[in-house]
C-alpha positions in Angstrom: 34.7 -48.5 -17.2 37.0 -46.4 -18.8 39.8 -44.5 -16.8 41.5 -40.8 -17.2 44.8 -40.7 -15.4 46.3 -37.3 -15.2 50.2 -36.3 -16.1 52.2 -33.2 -15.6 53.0 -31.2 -18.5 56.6 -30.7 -19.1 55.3 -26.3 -18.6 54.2 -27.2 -15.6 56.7 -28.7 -14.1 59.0 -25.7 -14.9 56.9 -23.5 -14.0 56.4 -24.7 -10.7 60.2 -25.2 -10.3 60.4 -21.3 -11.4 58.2 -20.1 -8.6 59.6 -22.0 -6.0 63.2 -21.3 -7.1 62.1 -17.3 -7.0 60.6 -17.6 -3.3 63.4 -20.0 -2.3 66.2 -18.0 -3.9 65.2 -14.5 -2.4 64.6 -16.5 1.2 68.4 -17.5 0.7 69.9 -14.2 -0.8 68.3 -12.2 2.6 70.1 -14.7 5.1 72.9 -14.5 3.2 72.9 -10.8 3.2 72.3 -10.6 6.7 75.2 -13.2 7.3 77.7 -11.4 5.0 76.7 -8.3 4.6 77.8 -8.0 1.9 74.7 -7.0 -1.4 77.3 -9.0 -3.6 78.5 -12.2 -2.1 74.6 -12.7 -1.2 73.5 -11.9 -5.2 76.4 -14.4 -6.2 75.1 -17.0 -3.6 71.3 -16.6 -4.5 72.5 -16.8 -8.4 74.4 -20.0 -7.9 71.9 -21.4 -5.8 68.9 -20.5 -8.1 70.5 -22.1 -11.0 71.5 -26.0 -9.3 68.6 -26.5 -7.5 66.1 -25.2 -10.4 67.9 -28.0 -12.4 67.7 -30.7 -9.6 63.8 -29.3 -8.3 62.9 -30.1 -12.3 64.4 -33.4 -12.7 63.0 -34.4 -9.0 59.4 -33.3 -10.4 59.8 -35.4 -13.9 61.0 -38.1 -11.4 58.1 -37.7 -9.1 55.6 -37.9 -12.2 56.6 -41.1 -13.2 56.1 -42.7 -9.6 52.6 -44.5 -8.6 53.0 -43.7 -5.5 49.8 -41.4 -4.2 48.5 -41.8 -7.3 44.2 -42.5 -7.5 42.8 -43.7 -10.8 39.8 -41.1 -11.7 37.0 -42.0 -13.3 36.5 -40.7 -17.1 33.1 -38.9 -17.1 31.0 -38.1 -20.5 30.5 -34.4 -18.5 34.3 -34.1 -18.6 34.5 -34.6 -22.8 31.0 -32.3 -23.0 32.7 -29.3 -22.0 36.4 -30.4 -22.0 36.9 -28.7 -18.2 38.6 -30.5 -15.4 36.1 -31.2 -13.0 36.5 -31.0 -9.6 37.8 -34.5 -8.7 35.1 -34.5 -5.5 32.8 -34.8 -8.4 34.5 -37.0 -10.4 34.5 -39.7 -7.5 31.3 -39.1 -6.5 30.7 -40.1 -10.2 32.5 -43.5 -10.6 30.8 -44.4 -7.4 27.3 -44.1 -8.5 26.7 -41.1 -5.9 24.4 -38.4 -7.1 26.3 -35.3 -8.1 24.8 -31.7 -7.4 23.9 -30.1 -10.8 26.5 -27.4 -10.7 
């Protein structure tokens, strides 16, 4: 049987490190501000922040990625190369089991 294992992207790794950075950054620029009061001192603590942990969130993704933990091997379906979509991974087990799959 022939088995598809699935890997980050280098993109999507920093893009999910963007998104979090954004939500965390503005989480810690408001306590800040409300702490300080000061607009400033909060921007320049959210900017420093943003920047080191982006950096360490990215590298502790890549690290993540290349760790077996949690990992499942999926089955590689025919389906999957007919239209080159990711199929729902319900399906996919359902597949390499031998379970019928609804006809989507």
């Amino acid at each position: 049987m022939d088995y598809t294992h699935y890997r980050e992207t280098h993109l999507r790794s920093l893009a999910k490190a963007l998104s979090w950075r954004i939500t965390a950054t503005l989480t810690t620029g408001i306590i800040a501000y409300f702490i300080t009061g000061d607009f400033m001192t909060a921007l320049t603590i959210g900017g420093i922040e943003f920047v080191i942990k982006f950096a360490i969130y990215y590298g502790h993704e890549r690290m993540w990625e290349v760790v077996p933990f949690g990992r499942k091997v999926v089955a590689h379906t025919e389906e999957a190369d007919a239209d080159r979509s990711s199929p729902d991974l319900d399906e996919i087990t359902k597949s390499a089991k031998g379970q019928e799959v609804p006809a989507s």
